[in-house]
C-alpha positions as CSV (number, residue, x, y, z in Angstrom):
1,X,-55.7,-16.1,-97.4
2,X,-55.7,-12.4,-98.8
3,X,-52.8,-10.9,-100.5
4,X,-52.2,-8.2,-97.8
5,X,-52.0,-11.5,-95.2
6,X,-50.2,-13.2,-97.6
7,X,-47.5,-10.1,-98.1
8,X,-47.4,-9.7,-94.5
9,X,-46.3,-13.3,-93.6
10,X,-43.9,-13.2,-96.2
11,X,-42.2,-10.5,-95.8
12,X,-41.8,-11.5,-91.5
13,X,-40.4,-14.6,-92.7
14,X,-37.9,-12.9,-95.4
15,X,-36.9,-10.2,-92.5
16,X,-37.1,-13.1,-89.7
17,X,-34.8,-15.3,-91.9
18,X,-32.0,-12.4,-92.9
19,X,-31.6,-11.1,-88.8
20,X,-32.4,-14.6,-87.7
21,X,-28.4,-15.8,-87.2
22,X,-27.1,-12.6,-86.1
23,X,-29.0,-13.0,-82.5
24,X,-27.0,-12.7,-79.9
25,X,-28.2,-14.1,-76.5
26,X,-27.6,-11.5,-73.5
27,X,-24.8,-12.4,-70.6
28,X,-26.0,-15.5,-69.0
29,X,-26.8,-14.9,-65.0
30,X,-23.9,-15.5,-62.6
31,X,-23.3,-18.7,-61.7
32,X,-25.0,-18.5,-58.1
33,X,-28.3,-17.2,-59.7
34,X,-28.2,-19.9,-63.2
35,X,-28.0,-23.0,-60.9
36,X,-31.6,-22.2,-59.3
37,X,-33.0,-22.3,-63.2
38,X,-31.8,-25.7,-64.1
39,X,-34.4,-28.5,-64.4
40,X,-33.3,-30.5,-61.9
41,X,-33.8,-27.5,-59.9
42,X,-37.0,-26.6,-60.9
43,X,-40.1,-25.8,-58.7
44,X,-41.9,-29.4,-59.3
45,X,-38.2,-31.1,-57.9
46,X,-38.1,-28.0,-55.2
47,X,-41.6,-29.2,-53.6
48,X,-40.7,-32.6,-53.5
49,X,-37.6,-32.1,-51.7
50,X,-38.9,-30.1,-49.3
51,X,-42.2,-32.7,-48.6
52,X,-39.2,-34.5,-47.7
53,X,-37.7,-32.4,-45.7
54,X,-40.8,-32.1,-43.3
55,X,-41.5,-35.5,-43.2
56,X,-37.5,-36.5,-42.5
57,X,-38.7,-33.8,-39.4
58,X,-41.2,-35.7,-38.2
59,X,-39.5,-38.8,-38.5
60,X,-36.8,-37.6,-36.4
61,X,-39.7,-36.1,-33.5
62,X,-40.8,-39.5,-33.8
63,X,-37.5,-41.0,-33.3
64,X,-36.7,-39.0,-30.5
65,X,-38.3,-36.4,-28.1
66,X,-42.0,-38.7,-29.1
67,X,-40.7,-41.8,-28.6
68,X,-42.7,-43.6,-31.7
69,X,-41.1,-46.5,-31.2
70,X,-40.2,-48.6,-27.9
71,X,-39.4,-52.4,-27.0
72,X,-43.4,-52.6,-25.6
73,X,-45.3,-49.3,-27.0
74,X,-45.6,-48.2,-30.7
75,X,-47.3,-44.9,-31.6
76,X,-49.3,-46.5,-34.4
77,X,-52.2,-43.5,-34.4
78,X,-49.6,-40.9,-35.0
79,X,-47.7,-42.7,-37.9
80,X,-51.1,-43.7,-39.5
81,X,-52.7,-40.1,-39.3
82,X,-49.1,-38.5,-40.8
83,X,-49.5,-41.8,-43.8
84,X,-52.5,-40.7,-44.9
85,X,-51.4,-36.5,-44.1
86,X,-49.2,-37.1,-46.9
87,X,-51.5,-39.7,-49.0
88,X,-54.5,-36.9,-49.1
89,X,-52.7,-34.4,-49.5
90,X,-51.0,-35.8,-52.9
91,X,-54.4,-36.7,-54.4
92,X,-56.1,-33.2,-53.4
93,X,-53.6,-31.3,-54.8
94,X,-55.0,-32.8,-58.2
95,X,-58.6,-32.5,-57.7
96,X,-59.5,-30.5,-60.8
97,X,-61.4,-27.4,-58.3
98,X,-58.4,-27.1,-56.3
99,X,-56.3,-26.7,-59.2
100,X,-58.1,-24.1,-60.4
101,X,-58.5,-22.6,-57.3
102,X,-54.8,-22.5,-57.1
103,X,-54.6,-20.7,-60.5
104,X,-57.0,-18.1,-59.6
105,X,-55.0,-17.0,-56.7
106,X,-52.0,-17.3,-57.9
107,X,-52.8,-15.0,-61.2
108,X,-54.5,-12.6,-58.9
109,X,-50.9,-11.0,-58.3
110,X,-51.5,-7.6,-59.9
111,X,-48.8,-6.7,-63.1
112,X,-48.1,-3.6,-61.3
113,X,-45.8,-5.8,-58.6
114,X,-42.2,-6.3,-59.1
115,X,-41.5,-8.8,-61.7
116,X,-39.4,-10.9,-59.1
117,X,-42.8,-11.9,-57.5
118,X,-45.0,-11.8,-60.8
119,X,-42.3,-14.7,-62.0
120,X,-42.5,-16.9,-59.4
121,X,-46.4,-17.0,-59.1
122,X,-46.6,-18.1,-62.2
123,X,-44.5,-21.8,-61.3
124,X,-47.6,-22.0,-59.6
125,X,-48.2,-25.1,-62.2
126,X,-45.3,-27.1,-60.4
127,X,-48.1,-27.9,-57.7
128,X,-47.5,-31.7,-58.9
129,X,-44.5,-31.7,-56.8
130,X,-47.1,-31.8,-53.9
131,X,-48.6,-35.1,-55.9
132,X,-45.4,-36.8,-55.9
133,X,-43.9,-35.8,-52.9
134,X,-47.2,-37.0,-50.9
135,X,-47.2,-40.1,-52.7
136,X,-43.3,-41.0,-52.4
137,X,-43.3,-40.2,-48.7
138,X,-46.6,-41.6,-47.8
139,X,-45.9,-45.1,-49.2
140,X,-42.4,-44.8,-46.9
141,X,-44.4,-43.3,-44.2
142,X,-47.1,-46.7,-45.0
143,X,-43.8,-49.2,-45.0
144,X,-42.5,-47.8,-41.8
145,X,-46.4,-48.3,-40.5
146,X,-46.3,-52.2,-41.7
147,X,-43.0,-52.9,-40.5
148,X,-44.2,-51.5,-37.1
149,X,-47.2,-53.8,-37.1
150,X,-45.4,-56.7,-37.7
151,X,-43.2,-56.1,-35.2
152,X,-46.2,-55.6,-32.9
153,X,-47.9,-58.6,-34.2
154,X,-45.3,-60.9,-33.6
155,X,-44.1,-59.3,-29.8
156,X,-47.7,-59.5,-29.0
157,X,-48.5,-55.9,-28.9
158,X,-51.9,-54.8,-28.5
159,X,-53.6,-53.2,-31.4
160,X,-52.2,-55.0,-34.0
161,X,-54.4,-58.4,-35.9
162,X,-54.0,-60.6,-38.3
163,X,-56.6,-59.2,-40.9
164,X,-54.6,-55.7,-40.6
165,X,-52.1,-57.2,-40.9
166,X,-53.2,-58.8,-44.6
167,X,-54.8,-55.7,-45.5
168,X,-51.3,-53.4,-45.0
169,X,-49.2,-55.6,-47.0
170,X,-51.7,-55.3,-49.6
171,X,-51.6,-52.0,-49.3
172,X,-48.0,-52.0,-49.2
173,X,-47.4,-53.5,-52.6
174,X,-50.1,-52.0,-54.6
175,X,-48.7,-48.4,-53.4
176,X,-44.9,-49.6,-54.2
177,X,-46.3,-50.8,-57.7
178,X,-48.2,-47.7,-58.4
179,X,-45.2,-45.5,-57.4
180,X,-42.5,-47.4,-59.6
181,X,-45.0,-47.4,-62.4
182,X,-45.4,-43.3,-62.1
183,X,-41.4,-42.6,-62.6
184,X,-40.8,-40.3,-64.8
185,X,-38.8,-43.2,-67.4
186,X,-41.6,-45.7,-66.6
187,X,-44.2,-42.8,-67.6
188,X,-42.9,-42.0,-70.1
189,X,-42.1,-45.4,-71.6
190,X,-45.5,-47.1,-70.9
191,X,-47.7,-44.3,-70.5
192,X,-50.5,-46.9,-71.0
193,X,-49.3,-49.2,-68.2
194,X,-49.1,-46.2,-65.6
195,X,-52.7,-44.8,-66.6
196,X,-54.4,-47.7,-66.3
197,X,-52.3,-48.7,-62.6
198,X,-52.9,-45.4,-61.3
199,X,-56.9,-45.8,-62.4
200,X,-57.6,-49.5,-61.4
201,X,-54.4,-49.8,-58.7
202,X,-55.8,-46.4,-57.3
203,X,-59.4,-47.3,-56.7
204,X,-58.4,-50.7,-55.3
205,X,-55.9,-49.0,-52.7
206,X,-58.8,-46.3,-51.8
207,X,-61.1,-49.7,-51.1
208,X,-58.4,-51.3,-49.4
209,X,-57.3,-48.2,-47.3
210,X,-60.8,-48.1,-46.2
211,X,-60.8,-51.8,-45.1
212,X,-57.6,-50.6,-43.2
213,X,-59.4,-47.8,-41.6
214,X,-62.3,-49.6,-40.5
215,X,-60.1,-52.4,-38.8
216,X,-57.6,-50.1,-36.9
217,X,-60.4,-47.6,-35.4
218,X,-61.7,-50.9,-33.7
219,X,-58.3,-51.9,-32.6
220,X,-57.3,-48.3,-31.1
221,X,-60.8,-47.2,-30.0
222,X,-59.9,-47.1,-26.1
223,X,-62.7,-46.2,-24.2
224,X,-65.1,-45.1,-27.2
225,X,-67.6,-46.7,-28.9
226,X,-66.8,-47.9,-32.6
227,X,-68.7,-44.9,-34.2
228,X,-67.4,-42.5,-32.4
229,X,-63.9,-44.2,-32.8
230,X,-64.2,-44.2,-36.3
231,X,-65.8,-40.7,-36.5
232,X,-63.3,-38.8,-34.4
233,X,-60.5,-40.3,-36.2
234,X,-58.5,-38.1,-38.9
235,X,-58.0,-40.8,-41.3
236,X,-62.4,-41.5,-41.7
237,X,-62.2,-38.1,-42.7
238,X,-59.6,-37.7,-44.9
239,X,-60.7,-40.7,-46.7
240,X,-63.7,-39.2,-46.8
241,X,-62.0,-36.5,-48.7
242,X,-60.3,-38.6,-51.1
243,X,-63.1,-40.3,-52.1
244,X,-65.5,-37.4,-52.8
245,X,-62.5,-36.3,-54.5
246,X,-62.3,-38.9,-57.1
247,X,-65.7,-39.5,-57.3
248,X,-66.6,-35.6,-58.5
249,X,-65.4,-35.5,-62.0
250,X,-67.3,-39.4,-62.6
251,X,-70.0,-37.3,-62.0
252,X,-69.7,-35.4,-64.8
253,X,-68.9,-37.6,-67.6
254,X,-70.8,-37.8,-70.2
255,X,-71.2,-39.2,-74.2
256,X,-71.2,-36.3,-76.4
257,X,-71.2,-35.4,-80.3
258,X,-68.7,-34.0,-82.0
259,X,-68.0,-32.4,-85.3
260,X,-65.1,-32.9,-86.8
261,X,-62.6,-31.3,-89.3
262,X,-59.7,-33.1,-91.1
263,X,-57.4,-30.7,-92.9
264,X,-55.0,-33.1,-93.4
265,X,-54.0,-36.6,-92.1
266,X,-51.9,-35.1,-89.6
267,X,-54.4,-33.0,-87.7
268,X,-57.9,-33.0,-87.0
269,X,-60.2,-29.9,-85.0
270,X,-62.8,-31.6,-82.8
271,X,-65.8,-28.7,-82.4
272,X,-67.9,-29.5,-79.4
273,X,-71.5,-27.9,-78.0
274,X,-73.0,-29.5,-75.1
275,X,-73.5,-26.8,-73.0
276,X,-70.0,-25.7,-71.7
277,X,-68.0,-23.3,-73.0
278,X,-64.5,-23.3,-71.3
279,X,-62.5,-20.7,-70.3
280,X,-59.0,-19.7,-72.5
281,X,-55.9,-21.6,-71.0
282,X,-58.3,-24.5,-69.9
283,X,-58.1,-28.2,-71.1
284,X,-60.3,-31.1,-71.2
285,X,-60.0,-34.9,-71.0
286,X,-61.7,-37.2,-73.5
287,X,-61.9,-40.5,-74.4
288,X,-63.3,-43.7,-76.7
289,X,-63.1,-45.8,-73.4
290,X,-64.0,-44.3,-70.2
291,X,-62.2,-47.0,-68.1
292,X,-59.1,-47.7,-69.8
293,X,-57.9,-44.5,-71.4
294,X,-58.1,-40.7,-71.3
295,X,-56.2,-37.8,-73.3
296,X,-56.7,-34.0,-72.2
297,X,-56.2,-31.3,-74.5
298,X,-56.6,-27.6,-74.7
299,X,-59.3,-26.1,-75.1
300,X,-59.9,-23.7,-77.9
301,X,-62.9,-21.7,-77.2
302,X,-63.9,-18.8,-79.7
303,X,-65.2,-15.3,-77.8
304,X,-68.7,-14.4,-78.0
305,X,-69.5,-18.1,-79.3
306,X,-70.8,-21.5,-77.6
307,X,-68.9,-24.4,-77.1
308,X,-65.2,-24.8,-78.2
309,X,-62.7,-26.9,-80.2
310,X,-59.5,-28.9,-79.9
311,X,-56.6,-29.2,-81.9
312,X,-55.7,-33.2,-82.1
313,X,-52.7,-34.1,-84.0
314,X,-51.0,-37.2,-84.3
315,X,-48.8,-37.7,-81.4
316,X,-48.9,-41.3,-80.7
317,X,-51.3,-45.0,-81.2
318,X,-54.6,-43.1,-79.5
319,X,-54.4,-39.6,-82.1
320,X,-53.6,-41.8,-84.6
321,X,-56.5,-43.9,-84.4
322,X,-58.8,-41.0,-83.7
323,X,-57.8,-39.1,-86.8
324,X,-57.6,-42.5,-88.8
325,X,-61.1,-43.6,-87.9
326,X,-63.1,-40.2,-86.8
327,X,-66.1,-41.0,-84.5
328,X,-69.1,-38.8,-84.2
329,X,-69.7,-39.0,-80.2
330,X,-67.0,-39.3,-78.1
331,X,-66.8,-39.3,-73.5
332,X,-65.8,-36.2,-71.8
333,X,-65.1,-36.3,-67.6
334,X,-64.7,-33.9,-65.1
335,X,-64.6,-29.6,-65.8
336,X,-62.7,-27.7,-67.6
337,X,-59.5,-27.2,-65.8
338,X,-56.7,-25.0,-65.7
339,X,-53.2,-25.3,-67.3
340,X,-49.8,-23.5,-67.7
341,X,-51.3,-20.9,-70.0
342,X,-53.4,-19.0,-68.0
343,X,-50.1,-17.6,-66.2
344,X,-50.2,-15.0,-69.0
345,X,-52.3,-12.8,-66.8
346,X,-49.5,-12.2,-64.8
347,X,-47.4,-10.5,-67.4
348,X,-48.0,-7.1,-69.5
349,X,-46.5,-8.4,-72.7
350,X,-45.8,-12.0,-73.3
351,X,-44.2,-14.1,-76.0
352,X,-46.2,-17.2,-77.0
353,X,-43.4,-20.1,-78.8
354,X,-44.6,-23.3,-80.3
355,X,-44.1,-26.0,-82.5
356,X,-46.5,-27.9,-84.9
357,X,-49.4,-28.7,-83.3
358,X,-48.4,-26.8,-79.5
359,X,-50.9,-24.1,-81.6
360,X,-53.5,-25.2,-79.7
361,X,-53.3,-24.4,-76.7
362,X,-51.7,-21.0,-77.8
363,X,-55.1,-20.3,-80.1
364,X,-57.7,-19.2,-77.4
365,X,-55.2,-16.6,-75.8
366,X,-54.4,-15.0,-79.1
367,X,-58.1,-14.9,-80.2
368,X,-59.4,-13.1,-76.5
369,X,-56.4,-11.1,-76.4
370,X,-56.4,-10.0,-73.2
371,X,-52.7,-9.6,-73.1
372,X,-50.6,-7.9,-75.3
373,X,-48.2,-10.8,-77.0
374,X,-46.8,-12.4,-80.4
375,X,-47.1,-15.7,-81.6
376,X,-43.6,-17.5,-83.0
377,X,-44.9,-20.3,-84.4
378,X,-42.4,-23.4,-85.8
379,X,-44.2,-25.9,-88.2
380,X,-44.2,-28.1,-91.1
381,X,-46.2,-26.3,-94.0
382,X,-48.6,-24.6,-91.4
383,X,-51.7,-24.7,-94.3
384,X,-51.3,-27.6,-95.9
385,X,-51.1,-29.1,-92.3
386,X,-53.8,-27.3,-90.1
387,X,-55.7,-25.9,-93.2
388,X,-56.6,-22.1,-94.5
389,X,-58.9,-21.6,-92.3
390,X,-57.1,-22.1,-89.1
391,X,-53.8,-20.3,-90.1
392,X,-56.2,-17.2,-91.1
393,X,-57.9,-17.0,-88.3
394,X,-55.0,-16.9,-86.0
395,X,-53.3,-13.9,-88.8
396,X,-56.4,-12.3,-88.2
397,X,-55.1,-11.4,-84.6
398,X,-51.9,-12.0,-84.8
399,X,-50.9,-10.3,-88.0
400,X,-46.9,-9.6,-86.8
401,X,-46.4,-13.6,-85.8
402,X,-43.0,-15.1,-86.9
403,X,-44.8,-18.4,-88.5
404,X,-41.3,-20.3,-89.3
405,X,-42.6,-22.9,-92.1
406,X,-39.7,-25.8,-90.9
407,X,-40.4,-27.3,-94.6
408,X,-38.7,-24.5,-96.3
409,X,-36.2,-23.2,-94.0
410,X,-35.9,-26.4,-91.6
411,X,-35.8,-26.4,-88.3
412,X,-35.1,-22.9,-86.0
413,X,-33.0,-22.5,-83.2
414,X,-35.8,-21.4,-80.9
415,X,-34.2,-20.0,-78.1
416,X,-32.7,-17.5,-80.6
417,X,-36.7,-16.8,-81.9
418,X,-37.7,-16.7,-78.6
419,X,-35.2,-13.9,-77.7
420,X,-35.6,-12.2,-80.9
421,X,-39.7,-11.7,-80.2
422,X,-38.9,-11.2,-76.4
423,X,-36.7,-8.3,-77.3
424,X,-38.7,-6.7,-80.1
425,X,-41.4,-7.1,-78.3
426,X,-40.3,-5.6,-75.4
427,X,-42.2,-8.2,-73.6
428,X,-41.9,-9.7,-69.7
429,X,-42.2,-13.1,-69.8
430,X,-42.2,-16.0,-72.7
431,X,-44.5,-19.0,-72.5
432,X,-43.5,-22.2,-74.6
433,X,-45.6,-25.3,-75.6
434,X,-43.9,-27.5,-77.9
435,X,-42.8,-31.2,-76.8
436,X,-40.3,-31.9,-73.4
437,X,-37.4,-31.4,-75.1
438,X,-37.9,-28.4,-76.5
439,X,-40.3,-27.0,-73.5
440,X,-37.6,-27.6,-71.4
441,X,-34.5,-26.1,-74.0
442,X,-36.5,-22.7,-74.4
443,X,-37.7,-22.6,-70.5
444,X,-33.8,-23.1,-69.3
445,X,-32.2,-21.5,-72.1
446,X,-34.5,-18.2,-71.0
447,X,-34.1,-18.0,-67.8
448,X,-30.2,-18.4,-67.2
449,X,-30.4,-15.3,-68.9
450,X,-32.8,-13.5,-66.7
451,X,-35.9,-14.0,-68.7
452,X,-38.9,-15.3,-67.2
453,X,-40.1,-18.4,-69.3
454,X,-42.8,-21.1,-68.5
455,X,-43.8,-24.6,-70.0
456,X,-45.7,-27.5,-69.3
457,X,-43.5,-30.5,-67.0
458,X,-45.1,-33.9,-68.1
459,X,-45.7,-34.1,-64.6
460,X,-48.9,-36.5,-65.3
């Protein structure tokens, strides 16, 4: 590092450190306004609810003015087509082109409309509240559909067998399992466990549901023939969907090298060339073993050069081993996708916060620069941890960031840093990655005072 860099950053954190307690957070919003920002109010818990709400609609169509349900007719077609509705719809909504798809419009909101709107596009990431709220209500939706069937099956109604039956109540179960493995605690807790269930318990209910799909078309074909049964029927086709779906980013993976820096025993920058060069604010998954276990990460491209890097640090058993035992080829699936950051574009001036290794994912918007912002950065010795060149590379573009070395002057009250850059700054919107906790205490602490704020959800 040069002595001007070296004067700079010293002399932010001697003028960051003497104004630093003397913030003052603005008036929080009134009450009426502050509930809507709380995280159990958030856009991810909004979406669910109202997935709910529709499908409590239908439910009570079905219940009444359709007449679903009687003593010697069941409408099994219509509560098998709104199953796999909500089923397809919560595995779509993932598919790595839609997601980006959903990014680009969403950031296509010009910065010369009122903020109002510019701050709710960019929750466009909450989209996972699709994914769960499909899932949660489909697998009601699916029980309601079994314990339909087995009423038909044992009152001798027609279009019901034995072998759907079989096939339902496997179905049944697996989607129950998968769902209790995907709460939030359960995640969380045995992140492992719910990867590997949603993988293997996944492909096996998309085999199963196909079995099931097969069957009932030749129960309920009527007058048709089986192929035309089958082929008119919404539930071939949104199967066919769902597997395409899953199947596309398979079709990409591939056994790549890498090169690999390790500036310290914490931390390690992957550098990849094979051909793709991501866009900033995108992330890609990797892994040691394809079928059991895969991490995604920011990408860190560099403008003007090939390939790009990530910024691993050790997080957990998988980064530890990584960094502990480096490898020279690892597998990469699927296309570079699009995450919280690209939001950004939204904004004229923006405030990027983050703590130790949450750099990464902050790195390629500093370095294209395409909107005005300032880095506040919170982390243990940043050079000794991340290395010289690293730190200098991100001063070379950010020479004003607030890098808060938590070693020295421990650890920050980052809502007050937040506010502080927000204010000097005289920026729109702030944009956090650290870990939940801290995400989530920046995000709410923001916006009950009128700030727009954004962070990733650990929605997956």
């Amino acid at each position: 590092m040069n002595n001007v860099s070296l004067q700079t950053v010293e002399k932010l954190e001697e003028e960051t450190m003497m104004d630093y307690e003397a913030v003052v957070l603005p008036k929080k919003q009134p009450m009426y306004k502050r509930v809507w920002k709380h995280p159990f109010l958030m856009q991810y818990n909004r979406l669910i609810a109202l997935i709910a709400i529709v499908n409590i609609g239908f439910l009570i169509h079905g219940i009444t003015a359709g007449n679903w349900w009687s003593s010697d007719v069941i409408a099994f077609k219509a509560i098998s087509n709104i199953t796999i509705v909500n089923i397809a719809s919560a595995i779509l909504i993932r598919q790595q082109y839609i997601v980006n798809l959903l990014f680009k419009v969403a950031t296509s909101v010009p910065t010369s409309w009122p903020l109002t709107i510019r701050w709710a596009a960019a929750k466009i990431y909450h989209f996972g509240g699709i994914h769960m709220g499909g899932n949660i209500s489909g697998t009601i939706w699916f029980a309601i559909l079994v314990g339909s069937l087995t009423y038909g099956w044992v009152n001798g109604l027609p279009g019901v067998s034995l072998s759907l039956l079989i096939v339902t109540y496997s179905i049944l179960a697996l989607l129950v399992f998968i769902v209790i493995m995907a709460l939030p605690k359960n995640r969380a807790k045995k992140h492992n466990r719910f990867e590997l269930t949603h993988r293997f318990g996944g492909w096996t209910a998309l085999v199963l549901f196909w079995w099931f799909t097969l069957i009932f078309n030749g129960l309920h074909k009527g007058t048709l023939n089986y192929g035309e049964a089958l082929t008119s029927s919404l539930g071939f086709w949104a199967l066919t969907l769902i597997t395409i779906s899953i199947a596309i980013p398979w079709m990409y993976l591939k056994k790549v090298p890498i090169e690999v820096v390790n500036p310290s025993s914490h931390v390690v920058l992957v550098n990849f060339n094979y051909g793709v060069t991501p866009f900033a604010g995108s992330s890609t998954t990797i892994s040691r073993s394809p079928l059991t276990e895969w991490h995604s990460f920011a990408n860190v491209p560099a403008p003007g050069k090939e390939g790009f890097r990530l910024t691993i640090s050790r997080a957990g058993d998988w980064t530890g081993a990584l960094i502990d035992d480096l490898p020279s080829h690892i597998w990469v699936k699927g296309i570079p996708t699009a995450g919280v950051g690209n939001i950004e574009k939204l904004f004229k001036r923006v405030v990027w916060i983050a703590t130790g290794s949450g750099i990464g994912p902050c790195i390629p918007h500093l370095l294209a620069n395409e909107v005005p912002s300032i880095l506040v950065w919170a982390t243990r010795n940043p050079r000794k941890t991340y290395g010289d060149d690293l730190v200098d590379e991100i001063l070379d573009v950010q020479p004003n960031a607030i890098i808060w070395n938590t070693d020295s002057h421990g650890k920050p009250d980052m809502v007050k840093l937040a506010y502080k850059a927000y204010k000097e700054f005289n920026a729109e919107a702030v944009i956090c990655i650290s870990n939940k906790k801290l995400t989530w205490q920046v995000v709410h602490g923001m916006e009950i005072h009128g700030i727009p704020a954004y962070g990733a959800i650990w929605d997956s």
